[in-house]
C-alpha positions as a printed Julia matrix, in Angstrom:
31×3 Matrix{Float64}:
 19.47  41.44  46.95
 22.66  40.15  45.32
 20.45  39.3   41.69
 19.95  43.26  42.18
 23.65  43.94  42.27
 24.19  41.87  39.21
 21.87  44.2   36.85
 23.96  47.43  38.51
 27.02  46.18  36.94
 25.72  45.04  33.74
 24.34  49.12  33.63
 28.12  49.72  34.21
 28.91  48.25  31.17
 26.86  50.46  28.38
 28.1   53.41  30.76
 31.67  52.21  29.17
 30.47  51.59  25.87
 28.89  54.9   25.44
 32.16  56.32  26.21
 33.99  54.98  23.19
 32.21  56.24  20.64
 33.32  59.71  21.74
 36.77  58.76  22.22
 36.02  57.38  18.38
 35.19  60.03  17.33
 38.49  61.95  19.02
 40.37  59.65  16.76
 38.99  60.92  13.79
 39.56  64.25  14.46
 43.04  63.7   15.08
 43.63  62.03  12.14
């Protein structure tokens, strides 16, 4: 059970990443 738990938090990590790119892309428009 606790392996499982490991893979849920590495999914929590893309989760972040794919929120960059819009706050990228927020940037840009502000510049």
């Amino acid at each position: 059970p606790t392996v499982n738990r490991q893979p849920s938090t590495a999914n929590r990590q893309p989760s972040s990443v794919n929120c960059l790119p819009p706050t990228a892309l927020r940037s840009y428009q502000s510049l």
